[in-house]
Structures are given as C-alpha cells and as structure tokens.
C-alpha positions as a Markdown table, in Angstrom:
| # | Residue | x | y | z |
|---|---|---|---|---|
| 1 | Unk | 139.9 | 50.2 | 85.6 |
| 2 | Unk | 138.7 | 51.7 | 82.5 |
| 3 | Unk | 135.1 | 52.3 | 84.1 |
| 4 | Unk | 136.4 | 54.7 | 86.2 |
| 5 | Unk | 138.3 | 56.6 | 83.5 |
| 6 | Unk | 135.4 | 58.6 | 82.8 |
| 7 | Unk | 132.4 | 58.6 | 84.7 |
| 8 | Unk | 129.1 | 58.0 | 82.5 |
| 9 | Unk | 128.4 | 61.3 | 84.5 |
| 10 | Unk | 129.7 | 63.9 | 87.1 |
| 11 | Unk | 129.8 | 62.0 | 90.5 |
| 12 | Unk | 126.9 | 63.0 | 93.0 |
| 13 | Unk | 125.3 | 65.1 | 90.1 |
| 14 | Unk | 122.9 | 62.9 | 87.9 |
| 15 | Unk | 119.0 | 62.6 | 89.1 |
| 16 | Unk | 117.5 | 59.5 | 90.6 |
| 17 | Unk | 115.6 | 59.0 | 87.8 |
| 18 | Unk | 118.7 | 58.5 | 85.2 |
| 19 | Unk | 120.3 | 56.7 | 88.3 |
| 20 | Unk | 117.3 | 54.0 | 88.4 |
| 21 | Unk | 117.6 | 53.4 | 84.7 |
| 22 | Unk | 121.0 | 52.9 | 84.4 |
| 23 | Unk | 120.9 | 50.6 | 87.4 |
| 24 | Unk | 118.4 | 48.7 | 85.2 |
| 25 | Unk | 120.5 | 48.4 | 82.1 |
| 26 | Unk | 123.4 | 47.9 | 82.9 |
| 27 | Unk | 123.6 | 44.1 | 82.8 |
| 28 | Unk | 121.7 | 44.0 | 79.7 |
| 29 | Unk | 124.0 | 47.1 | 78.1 |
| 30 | Unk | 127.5 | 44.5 | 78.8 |
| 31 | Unk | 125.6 | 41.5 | 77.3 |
| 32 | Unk | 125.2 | 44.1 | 74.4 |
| 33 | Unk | 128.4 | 45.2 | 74.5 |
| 34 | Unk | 130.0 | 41.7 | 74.3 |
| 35 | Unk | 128.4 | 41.0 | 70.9 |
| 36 | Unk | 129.2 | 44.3 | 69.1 |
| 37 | Unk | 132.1 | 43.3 | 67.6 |
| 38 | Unk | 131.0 | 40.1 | 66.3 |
| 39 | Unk | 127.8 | 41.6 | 64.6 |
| 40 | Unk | 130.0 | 44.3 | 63.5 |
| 41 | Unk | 132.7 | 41.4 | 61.9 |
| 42 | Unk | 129.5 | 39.4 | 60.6 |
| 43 | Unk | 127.6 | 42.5 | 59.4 |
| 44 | Unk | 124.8 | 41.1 | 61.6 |
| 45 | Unk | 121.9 | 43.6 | 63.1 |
| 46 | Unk | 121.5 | 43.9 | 66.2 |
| 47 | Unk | 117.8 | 43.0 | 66.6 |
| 48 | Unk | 117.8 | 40.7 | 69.4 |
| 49 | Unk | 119.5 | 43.7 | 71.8 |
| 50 | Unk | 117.0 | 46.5 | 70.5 |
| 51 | Unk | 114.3 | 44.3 | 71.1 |
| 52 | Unk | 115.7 | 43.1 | 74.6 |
| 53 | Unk | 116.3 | 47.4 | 75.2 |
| 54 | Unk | 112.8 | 48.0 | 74.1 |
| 55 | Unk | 111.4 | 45.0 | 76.6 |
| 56 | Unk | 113.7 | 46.5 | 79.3 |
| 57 | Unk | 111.8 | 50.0 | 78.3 |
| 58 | Unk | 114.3 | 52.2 | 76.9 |
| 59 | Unk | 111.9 | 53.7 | 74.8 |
| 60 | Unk | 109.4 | 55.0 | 77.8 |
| 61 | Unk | 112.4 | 56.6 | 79.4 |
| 62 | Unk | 110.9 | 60.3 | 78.2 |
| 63 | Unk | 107.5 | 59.1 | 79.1 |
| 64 | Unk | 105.9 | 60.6 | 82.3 |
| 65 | Unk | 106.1 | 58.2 | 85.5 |
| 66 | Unk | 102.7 | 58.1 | 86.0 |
| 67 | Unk | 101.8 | 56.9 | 82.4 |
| 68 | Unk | 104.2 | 54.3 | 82.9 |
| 69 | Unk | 107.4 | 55.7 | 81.8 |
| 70 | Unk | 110.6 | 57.2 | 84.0 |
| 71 | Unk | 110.4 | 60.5 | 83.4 |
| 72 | Unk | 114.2 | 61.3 | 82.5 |
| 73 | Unk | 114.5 | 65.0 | 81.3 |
| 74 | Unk | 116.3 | 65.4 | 78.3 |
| 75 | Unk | 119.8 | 65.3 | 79.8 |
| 76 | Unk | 118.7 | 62.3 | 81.2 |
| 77 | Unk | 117.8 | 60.7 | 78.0 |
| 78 | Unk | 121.6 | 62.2 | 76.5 |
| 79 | Unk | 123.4 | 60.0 | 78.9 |
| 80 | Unk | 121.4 | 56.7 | 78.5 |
| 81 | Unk | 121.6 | 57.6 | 74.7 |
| 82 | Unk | 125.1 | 57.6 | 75.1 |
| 83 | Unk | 125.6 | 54.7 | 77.4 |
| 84 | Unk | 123.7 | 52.7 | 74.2 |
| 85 | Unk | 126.4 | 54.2 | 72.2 |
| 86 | Unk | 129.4 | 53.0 | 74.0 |
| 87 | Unk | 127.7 | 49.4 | 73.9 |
| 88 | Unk | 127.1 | 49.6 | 70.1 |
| 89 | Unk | 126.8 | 52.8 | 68.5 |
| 90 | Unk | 124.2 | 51.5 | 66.1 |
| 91 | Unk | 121.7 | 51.3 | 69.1 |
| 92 | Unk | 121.6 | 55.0 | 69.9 |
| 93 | Unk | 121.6 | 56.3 | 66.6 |
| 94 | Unk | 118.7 | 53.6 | 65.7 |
| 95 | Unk | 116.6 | 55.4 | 68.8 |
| 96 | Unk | 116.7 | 58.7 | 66.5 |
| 97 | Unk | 113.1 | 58.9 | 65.5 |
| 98 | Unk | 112.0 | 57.4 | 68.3 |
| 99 | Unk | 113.5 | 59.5 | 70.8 |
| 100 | Unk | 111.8 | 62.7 | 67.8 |
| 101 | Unk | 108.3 | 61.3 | 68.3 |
| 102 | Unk | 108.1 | 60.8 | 72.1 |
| 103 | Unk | 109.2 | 64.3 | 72.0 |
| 104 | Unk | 106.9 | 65.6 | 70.1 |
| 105 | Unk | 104.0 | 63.6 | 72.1 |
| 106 | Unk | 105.4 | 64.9 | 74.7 |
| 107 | Unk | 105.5 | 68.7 | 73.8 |
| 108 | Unk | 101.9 | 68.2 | 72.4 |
| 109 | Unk | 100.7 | 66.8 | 76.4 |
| 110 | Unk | 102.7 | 69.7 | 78.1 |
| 111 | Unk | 100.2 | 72.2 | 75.8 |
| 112 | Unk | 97.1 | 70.0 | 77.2 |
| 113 | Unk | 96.4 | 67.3 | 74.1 |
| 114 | Unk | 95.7 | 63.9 | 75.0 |
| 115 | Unk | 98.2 | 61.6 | 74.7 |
| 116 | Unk | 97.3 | 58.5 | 76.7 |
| 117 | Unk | 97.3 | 56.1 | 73.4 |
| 118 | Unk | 100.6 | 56.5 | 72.7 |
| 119 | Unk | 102.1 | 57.2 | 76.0 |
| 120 | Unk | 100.0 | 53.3 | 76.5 |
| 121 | Unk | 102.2 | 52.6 | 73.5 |
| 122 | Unk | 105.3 | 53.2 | 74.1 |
| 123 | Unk | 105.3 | 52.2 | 77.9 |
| 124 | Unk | 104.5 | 48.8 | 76.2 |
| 125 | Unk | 107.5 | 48.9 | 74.4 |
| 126 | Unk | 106.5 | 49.8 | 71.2 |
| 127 | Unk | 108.8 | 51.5 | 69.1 |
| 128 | Unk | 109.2 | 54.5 | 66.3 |
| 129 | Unk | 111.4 | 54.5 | 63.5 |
| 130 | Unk | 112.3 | 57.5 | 61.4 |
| 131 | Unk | 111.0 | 57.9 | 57.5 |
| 132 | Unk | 111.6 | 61.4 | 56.1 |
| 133 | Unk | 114.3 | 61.5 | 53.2 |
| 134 | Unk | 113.9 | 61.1 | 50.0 |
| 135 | Unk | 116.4 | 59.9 | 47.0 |
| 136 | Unk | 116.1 | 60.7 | 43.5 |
| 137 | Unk | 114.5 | 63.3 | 41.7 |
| 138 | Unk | 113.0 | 64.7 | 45.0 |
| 139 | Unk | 113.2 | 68.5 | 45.0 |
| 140 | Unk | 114.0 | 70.3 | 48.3 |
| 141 | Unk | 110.6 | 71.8 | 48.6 |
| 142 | Unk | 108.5 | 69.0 | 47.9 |
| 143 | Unk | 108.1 | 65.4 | 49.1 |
| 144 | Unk | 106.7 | 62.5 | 46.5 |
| 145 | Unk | 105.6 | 60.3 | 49.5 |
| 146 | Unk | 101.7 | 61.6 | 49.7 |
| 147 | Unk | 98.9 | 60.5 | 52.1 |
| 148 | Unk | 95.3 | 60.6 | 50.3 |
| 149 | Unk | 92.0 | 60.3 | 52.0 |
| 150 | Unk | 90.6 | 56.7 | 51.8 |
| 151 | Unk | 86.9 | 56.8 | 53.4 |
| 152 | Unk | 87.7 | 57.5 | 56.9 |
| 153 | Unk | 91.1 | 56.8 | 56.8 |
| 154 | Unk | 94.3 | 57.4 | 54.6 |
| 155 | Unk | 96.4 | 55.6 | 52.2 |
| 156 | Unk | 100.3 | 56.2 | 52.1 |
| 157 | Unk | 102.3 | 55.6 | 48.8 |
| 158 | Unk | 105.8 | 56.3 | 48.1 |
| 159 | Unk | 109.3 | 55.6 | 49.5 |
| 160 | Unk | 111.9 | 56.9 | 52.0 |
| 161 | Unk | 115.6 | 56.4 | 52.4 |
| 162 | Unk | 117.7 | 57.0 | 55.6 |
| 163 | Unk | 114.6 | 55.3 | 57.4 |
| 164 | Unk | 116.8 | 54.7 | 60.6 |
| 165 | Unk | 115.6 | 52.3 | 63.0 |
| 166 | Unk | 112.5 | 51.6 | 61.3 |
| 167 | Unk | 113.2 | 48.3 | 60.3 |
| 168 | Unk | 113.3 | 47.5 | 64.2 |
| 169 | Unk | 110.3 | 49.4 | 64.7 |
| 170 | Unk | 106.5 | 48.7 | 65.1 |
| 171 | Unk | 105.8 | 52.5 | 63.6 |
| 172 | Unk | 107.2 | 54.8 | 61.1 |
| 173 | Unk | 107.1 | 58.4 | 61.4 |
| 174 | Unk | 106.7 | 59.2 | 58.0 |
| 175 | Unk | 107.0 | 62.9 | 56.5 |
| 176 | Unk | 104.8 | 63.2 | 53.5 |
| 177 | Unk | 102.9 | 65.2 | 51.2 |
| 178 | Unk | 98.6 | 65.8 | 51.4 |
| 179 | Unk | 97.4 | 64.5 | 48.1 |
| 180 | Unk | 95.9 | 66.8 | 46.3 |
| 181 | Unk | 97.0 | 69.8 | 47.8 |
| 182 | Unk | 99.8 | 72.5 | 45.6 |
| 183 | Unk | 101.5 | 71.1 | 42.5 |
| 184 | Unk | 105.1 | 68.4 | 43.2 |
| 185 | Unk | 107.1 | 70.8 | 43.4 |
| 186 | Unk | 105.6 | 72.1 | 46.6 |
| 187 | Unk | 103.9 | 75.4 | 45.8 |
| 188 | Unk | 100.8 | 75.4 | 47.9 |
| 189 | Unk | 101.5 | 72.1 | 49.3 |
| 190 | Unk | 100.3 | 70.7 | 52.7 |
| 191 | Unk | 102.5 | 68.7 | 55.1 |
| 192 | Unk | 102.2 | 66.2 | 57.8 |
| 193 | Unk | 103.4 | 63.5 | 59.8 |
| 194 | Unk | 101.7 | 59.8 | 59.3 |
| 195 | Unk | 102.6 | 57.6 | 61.6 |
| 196 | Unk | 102.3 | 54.4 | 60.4 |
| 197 | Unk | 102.2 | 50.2 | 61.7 |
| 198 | Unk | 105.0 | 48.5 | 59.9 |
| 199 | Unk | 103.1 | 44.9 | 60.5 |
| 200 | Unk | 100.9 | 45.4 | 57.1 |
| 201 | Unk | 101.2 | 44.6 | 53.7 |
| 202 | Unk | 101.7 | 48.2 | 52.6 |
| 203 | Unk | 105.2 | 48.6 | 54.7 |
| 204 | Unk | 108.1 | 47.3 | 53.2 |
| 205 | Unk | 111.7 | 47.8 | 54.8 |
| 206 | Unk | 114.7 | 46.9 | 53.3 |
| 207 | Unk | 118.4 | 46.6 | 54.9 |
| 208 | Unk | 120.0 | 48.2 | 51.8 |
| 209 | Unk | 121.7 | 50.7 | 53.6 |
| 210 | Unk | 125.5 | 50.6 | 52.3 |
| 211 | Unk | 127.6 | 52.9 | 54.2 |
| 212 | Unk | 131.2 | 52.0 | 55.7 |
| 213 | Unk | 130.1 | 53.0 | 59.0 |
| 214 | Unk | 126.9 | 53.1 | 61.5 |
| 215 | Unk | 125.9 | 49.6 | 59.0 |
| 216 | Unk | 123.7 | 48.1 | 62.4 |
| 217 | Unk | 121.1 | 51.4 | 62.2 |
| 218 | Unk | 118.9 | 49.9 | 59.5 |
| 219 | Unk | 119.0 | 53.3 | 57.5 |
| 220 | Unk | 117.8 | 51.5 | 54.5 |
| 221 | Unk | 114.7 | 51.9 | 52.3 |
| 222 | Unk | 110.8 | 52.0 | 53.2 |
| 223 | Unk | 108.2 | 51.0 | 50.6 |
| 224 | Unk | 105.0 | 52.0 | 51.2 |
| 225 | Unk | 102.1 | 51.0 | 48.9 |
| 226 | Unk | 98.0 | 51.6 | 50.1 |
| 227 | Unk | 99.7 | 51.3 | 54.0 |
| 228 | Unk | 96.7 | 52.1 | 55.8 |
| 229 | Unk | 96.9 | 55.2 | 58.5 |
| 230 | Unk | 94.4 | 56.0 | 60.7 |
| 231 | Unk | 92.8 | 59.3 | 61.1 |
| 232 | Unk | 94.2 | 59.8 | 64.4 |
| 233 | Unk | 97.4 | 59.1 | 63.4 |
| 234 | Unk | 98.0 | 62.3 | 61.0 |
| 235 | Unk | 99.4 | 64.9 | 62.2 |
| 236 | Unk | 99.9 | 68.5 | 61.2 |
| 237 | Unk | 103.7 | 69.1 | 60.3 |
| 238 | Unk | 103.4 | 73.1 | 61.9 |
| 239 | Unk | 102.4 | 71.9 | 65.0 |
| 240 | Unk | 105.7 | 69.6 | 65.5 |
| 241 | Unk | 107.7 | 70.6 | 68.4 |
| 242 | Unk | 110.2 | 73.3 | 67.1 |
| 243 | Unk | 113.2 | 72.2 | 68.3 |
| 244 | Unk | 113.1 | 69.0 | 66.4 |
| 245 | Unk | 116.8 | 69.5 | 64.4 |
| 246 | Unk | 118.8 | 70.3 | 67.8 |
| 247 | Unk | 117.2 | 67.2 | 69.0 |
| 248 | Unk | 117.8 | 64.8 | 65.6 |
| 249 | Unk | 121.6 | 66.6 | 66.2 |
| 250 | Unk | 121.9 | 65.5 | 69.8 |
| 251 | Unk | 121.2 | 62.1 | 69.2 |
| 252 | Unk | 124.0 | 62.1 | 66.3 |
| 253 | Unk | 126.4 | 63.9 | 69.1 |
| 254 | Unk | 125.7 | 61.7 | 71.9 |
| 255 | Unk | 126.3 | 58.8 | 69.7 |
| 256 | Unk | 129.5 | 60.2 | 69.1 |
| 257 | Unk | 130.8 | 61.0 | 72.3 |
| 258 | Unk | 129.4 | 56.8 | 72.7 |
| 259 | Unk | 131.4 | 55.9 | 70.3 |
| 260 | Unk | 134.3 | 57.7 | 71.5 |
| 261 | Unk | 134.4 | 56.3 | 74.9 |
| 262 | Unk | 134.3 | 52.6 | 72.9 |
| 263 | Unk | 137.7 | 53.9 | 71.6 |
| 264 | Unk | 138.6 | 55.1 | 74.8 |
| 265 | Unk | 137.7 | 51.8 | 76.5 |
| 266 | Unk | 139.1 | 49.6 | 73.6 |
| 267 | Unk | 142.2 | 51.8 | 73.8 |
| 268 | Unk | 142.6 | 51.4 | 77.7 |
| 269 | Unk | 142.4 | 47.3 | 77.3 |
| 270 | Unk | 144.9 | 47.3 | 74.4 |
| 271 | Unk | 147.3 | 49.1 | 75.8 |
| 272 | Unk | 147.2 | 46.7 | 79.4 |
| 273 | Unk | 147.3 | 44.1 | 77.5 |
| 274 | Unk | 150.3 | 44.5 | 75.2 |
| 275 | Unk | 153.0 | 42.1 | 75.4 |
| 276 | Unk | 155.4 | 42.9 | 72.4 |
| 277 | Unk | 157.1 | 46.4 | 71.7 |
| 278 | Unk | 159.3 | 48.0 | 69.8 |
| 279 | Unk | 163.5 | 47.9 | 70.0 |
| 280 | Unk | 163.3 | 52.2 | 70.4 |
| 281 | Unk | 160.1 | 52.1 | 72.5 |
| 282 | Unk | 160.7 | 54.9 | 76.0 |
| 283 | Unk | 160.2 | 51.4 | 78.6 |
| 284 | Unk | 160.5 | 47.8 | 78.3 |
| 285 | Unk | 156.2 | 47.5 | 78.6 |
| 286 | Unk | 153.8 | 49.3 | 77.1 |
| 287 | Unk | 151.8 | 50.3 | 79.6 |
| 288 | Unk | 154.9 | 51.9 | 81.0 |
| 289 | Unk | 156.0 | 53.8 | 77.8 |
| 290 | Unk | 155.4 | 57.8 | 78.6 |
| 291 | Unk | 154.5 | 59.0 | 74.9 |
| 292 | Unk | 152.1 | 55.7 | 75.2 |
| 293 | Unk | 150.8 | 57.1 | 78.2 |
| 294 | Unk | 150.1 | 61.1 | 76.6 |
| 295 | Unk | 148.5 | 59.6 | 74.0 |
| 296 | Unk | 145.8 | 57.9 | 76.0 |
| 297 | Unk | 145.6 | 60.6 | 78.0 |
| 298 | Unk | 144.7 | 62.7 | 75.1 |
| 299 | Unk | 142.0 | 60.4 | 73.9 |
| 300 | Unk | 140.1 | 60.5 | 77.4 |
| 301 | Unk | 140.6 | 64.7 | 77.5 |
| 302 | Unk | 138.9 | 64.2 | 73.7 |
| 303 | Unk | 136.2 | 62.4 | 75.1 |
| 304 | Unk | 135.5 | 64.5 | 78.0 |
| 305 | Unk | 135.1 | 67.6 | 76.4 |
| 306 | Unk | 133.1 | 66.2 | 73.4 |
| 307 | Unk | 130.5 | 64.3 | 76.4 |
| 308 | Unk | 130.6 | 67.9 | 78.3 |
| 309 | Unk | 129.8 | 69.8 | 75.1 |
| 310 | Unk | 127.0 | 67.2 | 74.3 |
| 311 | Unk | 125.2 | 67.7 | 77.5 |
| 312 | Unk | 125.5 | 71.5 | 77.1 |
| 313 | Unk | 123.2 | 71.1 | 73.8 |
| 314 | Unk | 121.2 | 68.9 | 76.4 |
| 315 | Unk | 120.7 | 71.4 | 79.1 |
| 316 | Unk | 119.6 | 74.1 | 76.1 |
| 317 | Unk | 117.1 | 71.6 | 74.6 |
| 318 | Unk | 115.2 | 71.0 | 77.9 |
| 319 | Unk | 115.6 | 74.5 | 78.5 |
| 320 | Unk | 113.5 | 74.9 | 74.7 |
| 321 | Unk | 111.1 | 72.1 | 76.0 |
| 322 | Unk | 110.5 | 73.6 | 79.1 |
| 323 | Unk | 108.7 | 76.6 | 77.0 |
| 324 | Unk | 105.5 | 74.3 | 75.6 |
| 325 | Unk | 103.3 | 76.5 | 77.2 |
| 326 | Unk | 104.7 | 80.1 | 76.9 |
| 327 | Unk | 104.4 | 82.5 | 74.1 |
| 328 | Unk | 105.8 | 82.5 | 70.6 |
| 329 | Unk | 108.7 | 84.5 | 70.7 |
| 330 | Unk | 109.9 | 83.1 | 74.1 |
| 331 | Unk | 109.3 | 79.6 | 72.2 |
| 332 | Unk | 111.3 | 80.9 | 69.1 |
| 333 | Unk | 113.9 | 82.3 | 71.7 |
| 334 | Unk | 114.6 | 79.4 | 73.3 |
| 335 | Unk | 114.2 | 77.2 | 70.1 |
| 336 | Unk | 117.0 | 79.2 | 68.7 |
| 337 | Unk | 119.6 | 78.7 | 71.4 |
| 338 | Unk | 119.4 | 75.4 | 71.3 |
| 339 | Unk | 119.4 | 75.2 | 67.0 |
| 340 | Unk | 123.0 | 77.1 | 67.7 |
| 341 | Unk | 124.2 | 75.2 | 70.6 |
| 342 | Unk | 123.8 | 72.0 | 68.7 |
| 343 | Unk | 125.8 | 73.6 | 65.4 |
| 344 | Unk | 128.3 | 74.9 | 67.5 |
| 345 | Unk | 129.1 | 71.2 | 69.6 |
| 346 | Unk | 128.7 | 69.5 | 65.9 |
| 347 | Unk | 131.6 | 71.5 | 65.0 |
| 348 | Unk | 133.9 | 70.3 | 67.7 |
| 349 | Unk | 131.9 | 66.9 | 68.9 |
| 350 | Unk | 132.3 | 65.7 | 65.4 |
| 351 | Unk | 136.5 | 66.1 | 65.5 |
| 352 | Unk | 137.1 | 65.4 | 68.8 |
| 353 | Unk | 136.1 | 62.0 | 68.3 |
| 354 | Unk | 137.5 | 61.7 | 64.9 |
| 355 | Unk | 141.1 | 62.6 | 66.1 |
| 356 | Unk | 140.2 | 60.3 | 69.2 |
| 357 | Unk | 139.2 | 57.2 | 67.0 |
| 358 | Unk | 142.3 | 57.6 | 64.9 |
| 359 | Unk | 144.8 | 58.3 | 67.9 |
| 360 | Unk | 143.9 | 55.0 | 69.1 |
| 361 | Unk | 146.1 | 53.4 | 66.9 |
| 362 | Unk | 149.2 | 55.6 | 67.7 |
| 363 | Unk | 149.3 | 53.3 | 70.8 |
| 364 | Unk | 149.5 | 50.2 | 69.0 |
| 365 | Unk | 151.0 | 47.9 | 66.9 |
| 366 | Unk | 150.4 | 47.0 | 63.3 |
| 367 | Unk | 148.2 | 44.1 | 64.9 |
| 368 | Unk | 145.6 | 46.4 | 65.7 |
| 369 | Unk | 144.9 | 47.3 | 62.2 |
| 370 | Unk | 143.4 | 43.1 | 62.3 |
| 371 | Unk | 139.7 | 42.8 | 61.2 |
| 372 | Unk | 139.2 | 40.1 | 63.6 |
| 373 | Unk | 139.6 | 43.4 | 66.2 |
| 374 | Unk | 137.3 | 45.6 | 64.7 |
| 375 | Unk | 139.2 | 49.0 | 65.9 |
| 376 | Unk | 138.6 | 50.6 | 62.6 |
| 377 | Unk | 134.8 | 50.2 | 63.4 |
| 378 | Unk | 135.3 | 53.4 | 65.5 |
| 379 | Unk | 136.7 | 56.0 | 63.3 |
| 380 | Unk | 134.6 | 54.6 | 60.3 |
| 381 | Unk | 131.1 | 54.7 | 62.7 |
| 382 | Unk | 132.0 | 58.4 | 63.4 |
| 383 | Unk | 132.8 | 59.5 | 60.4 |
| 384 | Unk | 129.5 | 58.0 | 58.8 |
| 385 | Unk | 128.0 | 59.7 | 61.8 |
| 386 | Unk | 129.4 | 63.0 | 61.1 |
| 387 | Unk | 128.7 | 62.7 | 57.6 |
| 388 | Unk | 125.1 | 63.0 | 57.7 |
| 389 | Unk | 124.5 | 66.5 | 58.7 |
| 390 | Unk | 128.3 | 68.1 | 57.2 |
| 391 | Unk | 129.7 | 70.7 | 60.1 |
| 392 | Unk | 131.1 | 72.1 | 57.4 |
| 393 | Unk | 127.8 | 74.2 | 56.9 |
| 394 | Unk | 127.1 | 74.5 | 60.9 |
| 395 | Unk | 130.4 | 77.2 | 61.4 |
| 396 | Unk | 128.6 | 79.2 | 58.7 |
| 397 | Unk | 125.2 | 79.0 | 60.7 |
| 398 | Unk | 127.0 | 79.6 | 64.1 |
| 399 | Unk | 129.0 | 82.4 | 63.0 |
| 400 | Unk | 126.2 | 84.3 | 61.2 |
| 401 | Unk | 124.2 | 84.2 | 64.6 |
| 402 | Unk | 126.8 | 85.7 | 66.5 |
| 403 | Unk | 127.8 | 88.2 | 64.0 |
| 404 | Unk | 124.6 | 89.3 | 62.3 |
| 405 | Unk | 121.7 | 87.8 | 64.6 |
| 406 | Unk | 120.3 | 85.4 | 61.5 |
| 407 | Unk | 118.3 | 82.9 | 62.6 |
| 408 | Unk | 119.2 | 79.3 | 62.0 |
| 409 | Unk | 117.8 | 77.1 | 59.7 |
| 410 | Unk | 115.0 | 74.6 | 61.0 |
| 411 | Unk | 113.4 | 71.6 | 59.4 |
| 412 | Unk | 116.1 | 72.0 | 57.0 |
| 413 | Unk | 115.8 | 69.5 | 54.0 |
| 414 | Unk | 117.8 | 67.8 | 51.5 |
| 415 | Unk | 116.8 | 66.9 | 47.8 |
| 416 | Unk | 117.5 | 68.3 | 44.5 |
| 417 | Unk | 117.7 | 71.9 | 43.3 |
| 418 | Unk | 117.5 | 73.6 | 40.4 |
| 419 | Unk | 120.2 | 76.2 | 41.5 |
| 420 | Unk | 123.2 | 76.8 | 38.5 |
C-alpha cells in the first residue's frame, strides 16, 4: 500500500534510462532499507550497502552509456538520489562529492577534454568522497590544506572536516591551496582541486563526525601528510563546472524529500498497525480515526510538494549543464537560475520535511517516541541536513535577485573572519 502513496515519480513520465536503473536497485535498495534502523540504533555505518551500491554502479549513473555508464540526466540522478534516501538517508548524502566530481568530468568532456581515465574509473565502481572544509583558525579566503610540487608530482598536507563520504571512498576531492603562491590569508593565492587515492599512507580518515543526525555519512576528519597526487590529477579550481553549489544543494534537498518519504512510509505502517487507542479517540481503530487520517494525509501533501520542488532545481541544473559549450554570459545565465532555484526550494524543502518528520508523531502513541523504533531518526536526519547550509541566509539571496537583480553567491565558503 504505502508504495503507491507516492510514486518515486509521475506515472508514464520518467526516461528509460532512470527506469532501467531503478529496476536494477530495487532489490538491493529494500535489503538496504531493512538494515537502516539497526545501523541507525547501533550507530553502525553503512559500508557493506555503499559498497554493494557502488558494485551495482550507482556511481556511473551520470556517466555516458557508451563509456560504460547509464546516462541518467540530472533529473535522473535526483530521483535515484532520492530513492537512496528513502532507503537510508546517509547513502544519498554520502554520494555528495561523488555525484560533484562526475559532474565536473562530465562538463569538462561536453567542452571536448578527455576523460576516458576517469569515466574507466568510475564505471569500475570507484568512488569520490568530498574534502573541502576546514575547522579552526581557517579564514574564509584562504585554505591551510596546500599542494607543493614534488619532482613530477605533488605532495598534499593538511586536514579537512565535513569530508562526507570519503571514508567510503577510493578518492578524495580535496580543495586546497598552491604552495607557494599569495600569503595564508589568500591574497594572490592559487586554487585547485587534487584528487587524491585514499589507499596510501598519507590519507587518514576518521569517523569523528558527532552530529545528532545524518551520523552514517562519514563527515568526519581527513589527515593528509606527503599523500602523493599525480600531475594529472590537479585541477584548476576556475575551470570547475559553475553550477557546482545548486548541485552540492540538490543532493542535500533530494535527501530530504528521501527522508521524508521514510517518515511518510514509517508513518503509513504505524498507523495500519495500531492496536491500542485512546478512550476520546473519533473511531474505535486507528486507522479509522478521521483527524488520524488528515494528519497522514498532510505528511504525504508535505512530501509531494517538497519531491516536486526538488526536481524543479533538477530540471534548472540540467538546463545549466546543458550550456558547456555556449558562451559566457549564457553560461552565467543559466548558472544563475539554477543558484536561485536551489535557494528558493531550500527555503521550503527544508520545512516541509521538518513539519512532516515531526507530524509523524501526532498519529501515534507515546510508544512511538521508543528508541528501539528509531522514528526520531527522521526529524533529527533532516534537521542535521538542513543545518548545513542555514535557509535562513537563502530568503535573503532569493529576495535580492528578484528585487534588485544581485547575483547569488557561488563557491561560497565558510571559515573565520575578522569582521567586528
């Protein structure tokens, strides 16, 4: 019953390719599902299923048919991200940097650079993790983690917090600082991306990351000391794909609208199943009990609009994507849109779920508040979710767009500042 609450998509809409895929996964996305409420209970990762999801090639999904991927646009790749989510929300928000880089490869092969090495890698099933923020004494501007020329290589030293999904990862995309170039606090500095093998001695990565919520990322702590990067495998932070924060967004809002149809779905099977009720309840079951009823009802109409928002940002970001080879300002166009579309469904995304997450428990009893359940996992996941990028500054970014045509921020950091 509750699968057909809410379709994972319109019916008769989605493309064959995201059709194939979820055919695939399916049976490995309920084995998944089965166990999330035990590794959330135990505090256990979920290695074993990101490993089985990377075997099954969820991390090729992007990549191009013929180089051994399936081709899914970027809609496509919402949808299965939120499919993970539903499973365990961990999954989709441990994809993060993975999903950033194969875009980025991606972008880079649509303007006519090779990419057969890692589109080889990643249809083998190797995956990316994410390494960009810094703790501490870091300044906005800057970044301590620097790359310096070894012979004909480089050597990476420094540390990164946040590093979601790495620890499940064979690479890190790692944001640092050229050695040698501007002073620490960033004046003249030169950026880029090193992507790095996690397998050597250099790479260290932690599970230290002690939020309430989200706990099954791995958004802990990556040491790097003399990690060894190959020439090859440095690149130029301007010449990242521009929409890069709409996209880091739209994996954090498809693995909300996941995690809201897990409340949904949790909320559905509660409900059927409840035996005991209250002397002043409106019927003698549950199921049967018409303010019951409203209330579920208002937790799948939460859902719906926060998944239809979601794919909204989708459509804009493929529509972004689509513009690899066209000029600058139709680039920066198109870019835009989709910055603003992402702000503008964080805004609503983020409390649709909330209010979803918490309703759950209006239909229940005190016995849904056991840990042995889990329910609280819900709210707690989305609020850590919704945390890490605060809508309270996307209104502000939305608003002045519409009102006074300012751009919105991109590549926007966090760190320490000096400001009074």
């Amino acid at each position: 019953m509750t699968d057909t609450l809410l379709p994972p998509s319109p019916a008769g809409t989605a493309p064959d390719p995201l059709v194939r895929v979820r055919a695939r996964l399916a049976p490995l996305l309920a084995e998944i599902a089965e166990g999330a409420v035990r590794r959330e209970v135990d505090g256990e990762l979920p290695t074993d299923a990101v490993r089985r999801l990377a075997e099954a090639g969820v991390g090729a999904v992007r990549v191009p048919v013929e180089h051994g991927g399936d081709g899914l646009d970027l809609r496509g790749l919402t949808a299965l991200w939120i499919d993970l989510a539903a499973a365990d929300s961990n999954l989709a928000q441990a994809l993060r940097g993975h999903g950033a880089l194969v875009e980025d490869r991606l972008w880079q092969h649509a303007r006519g650079a090779e990419q057969s090495t890692w589109f080889a890698r990643l249809a083998a099933g190797e995956l990316v993790g994410n390494a960009w923020s810094e703790i501490g004494t870091t300044g906005q501007d800057t970044q301590r983690t620097t790359i310096t020329r070894d012979g004909d290589r480089w050597r990476l030293d420094g540390a990164k917090y946040y590093t979601t999904g790495t620890i499940y990862a064979d690479w890190a995309d790692v944001y640092v600082r050229v050695a040698g170039t501007g002073r620490t606090t960033g004046e003249g500095a030169q950026y880029a991306i090193a992507l790095v093998r996690t397998d050597q001695p250099g790479v260290v990565v932690s599970d230290d990351w002690d939020g309430f919520g989200q706990r099954g990322t791995g958004s802990g702590t990556a040491l790097f000391s003399g990690a060894v990067v190959e020439d090859a495998d440095v690149l130029p932070f301007e010449q990242r794909f521009g929409y890069q924060t709409a996209l880091y967004q739209l994996n954090l809002l498809a693995t909300l609208v996941g995690i809201g149809r897990a409340a949904l779905a949790d909320t559905v099977r509660e409900v059927q199943g409840r035996e005991r009720n209250y002397s002043h309840a409106n019927a003698a079951r549950v199921r049967d009990d018409a303010q019951v009823l409203a209330r579920v009802g208002e937790i799948a109409a939460r859902v719906y609009a926060a998944e239809a928002a979601t794919l909204r940002v989708a459509d804009a970001m493929q529509r972004a994507a689509d513009t690899a080879t066209a000029d600058a300002e139709t680039q920066r166009a198109a870019n835009e849109v989709a910055e603003v579309e992402s702000s503008t469904a964080q805004v609503v995304v983020t409390q649709l779920v909330l209010d979803a997450a918490t309703d759950l428990f209006d239909t229940l009893g005190a016995s849904a508040t056991s840990r042995a359940k889990a329910l609280d996992r819900h709210w707690r996941n989305a609020r850590t979710v919704s945390s890490h990028n605060p809508r309270i500054l996307k209104a502000r970014v939305v608003g002045d767009a519409l009102v006074n045509g300012t751009a919105p921020p991109y590549a926007w950091a966090i760190g320490r500042t000096e400001r009074q």
